[in-house]
C-alpha positions, -999 to +999 in steps of 0.1 A: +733+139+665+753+161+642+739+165+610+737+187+576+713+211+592+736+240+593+753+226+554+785+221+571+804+190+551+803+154+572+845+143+572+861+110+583+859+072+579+822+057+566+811+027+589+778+013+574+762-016+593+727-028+602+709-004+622+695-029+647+693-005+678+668+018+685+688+047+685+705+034+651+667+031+637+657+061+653+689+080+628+678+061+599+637+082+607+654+110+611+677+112+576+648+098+559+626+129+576+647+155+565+656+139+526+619+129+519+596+150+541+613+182+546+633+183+517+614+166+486+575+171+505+567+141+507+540+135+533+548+130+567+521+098+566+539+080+545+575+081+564+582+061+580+558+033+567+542+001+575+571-020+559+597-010+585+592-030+614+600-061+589+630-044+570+665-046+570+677-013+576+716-002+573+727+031+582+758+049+572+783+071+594+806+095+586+830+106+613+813+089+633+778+110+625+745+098+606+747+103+568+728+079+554+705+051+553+684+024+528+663-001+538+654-040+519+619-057+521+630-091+517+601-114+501+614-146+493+644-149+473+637-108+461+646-080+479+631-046+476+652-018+478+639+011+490+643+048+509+678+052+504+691+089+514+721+109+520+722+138+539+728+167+516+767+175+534+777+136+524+761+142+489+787+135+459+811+113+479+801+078+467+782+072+497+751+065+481+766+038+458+785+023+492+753+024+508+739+001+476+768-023+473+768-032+514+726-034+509+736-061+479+765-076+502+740-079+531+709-092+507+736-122+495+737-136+528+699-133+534+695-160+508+682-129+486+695-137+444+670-106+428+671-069+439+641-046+425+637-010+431+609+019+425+639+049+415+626+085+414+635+091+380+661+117+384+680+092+406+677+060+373+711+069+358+726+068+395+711+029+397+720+017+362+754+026+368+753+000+396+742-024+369+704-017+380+680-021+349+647-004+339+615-022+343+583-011+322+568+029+323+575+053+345+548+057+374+539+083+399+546+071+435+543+091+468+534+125+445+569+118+419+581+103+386+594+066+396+607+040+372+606+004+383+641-016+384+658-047+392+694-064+396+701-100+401+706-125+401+732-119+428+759-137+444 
């Protein structure tokens, strides 16, 4: 798989679907390894986690090559949003907010109305301008600053 190891740009259509496969999940790990683990330090025991078996996963591709991925929990009518990440090279191209909106598409026809979120905090303005709102206090989660927050209802 091609990726932003060596910082070179990702070019060419975006495809984002479910990542039902094994290699498709397997992509998903490994974008999540290098944003959360190698790149922010987060600890390598919690990613991946005991949530994914049960999630929806989506991954995007650009050109054809892993970019980006983000994951729901679905509970109920509420889905949880969670361990979205973009590969440095796809950075500042929108494909974190495509990656939200087909996440909200694909949550609709779940049967899911309410989206909630834990957002590191650098990343809140990024979610309320995807109409995202702020929940309570900041909290630390996984060794950061998170702020709870929620969209919905949907559809």
């Amino acid at each position: 798989m091609r990726n932003d190891v060596s910082g070179e740009r990702v070019q060419g259509a975006v495809e984002i679907g479910p990542a039902v496969e094994e290699a498709d999940r397997a992509a998903c790990y490994v974008i999540r390894g290098a944003v959360f683990v190698a790149e922010q330090g987060v600890s390598s025991a919690l990613e991946p986690d005991a949530e994914d078996p049960g999630a929806e996963h989506l991954l995007a591709r650009v050109g054809g090559v892993p970019a980006g991925t983000v994951r729901m929990v679905v509970r109920g009518r509420t889905g949880v949003l969670g361990r979205l990440a973009v590969l440095p090279s796809a950075r500042g191209t929108g494909l974190g907010a495509r990656l939200v909106r087909a996440l909200e598409e694909h949550a609709v026809r779940c049967g899911v109305t309410r989206i909630e979120l834990h957002a590191q905090v650098h990343a809140r303005d990024f979610y309320a301008r995807l109409g995202y709102a702020e929940e309570g206090a900041e909290f630390e989660e996984a060794g950061m600053a998170h702020v709870a927050m929620a969209k919905g209802p949907l559809g």
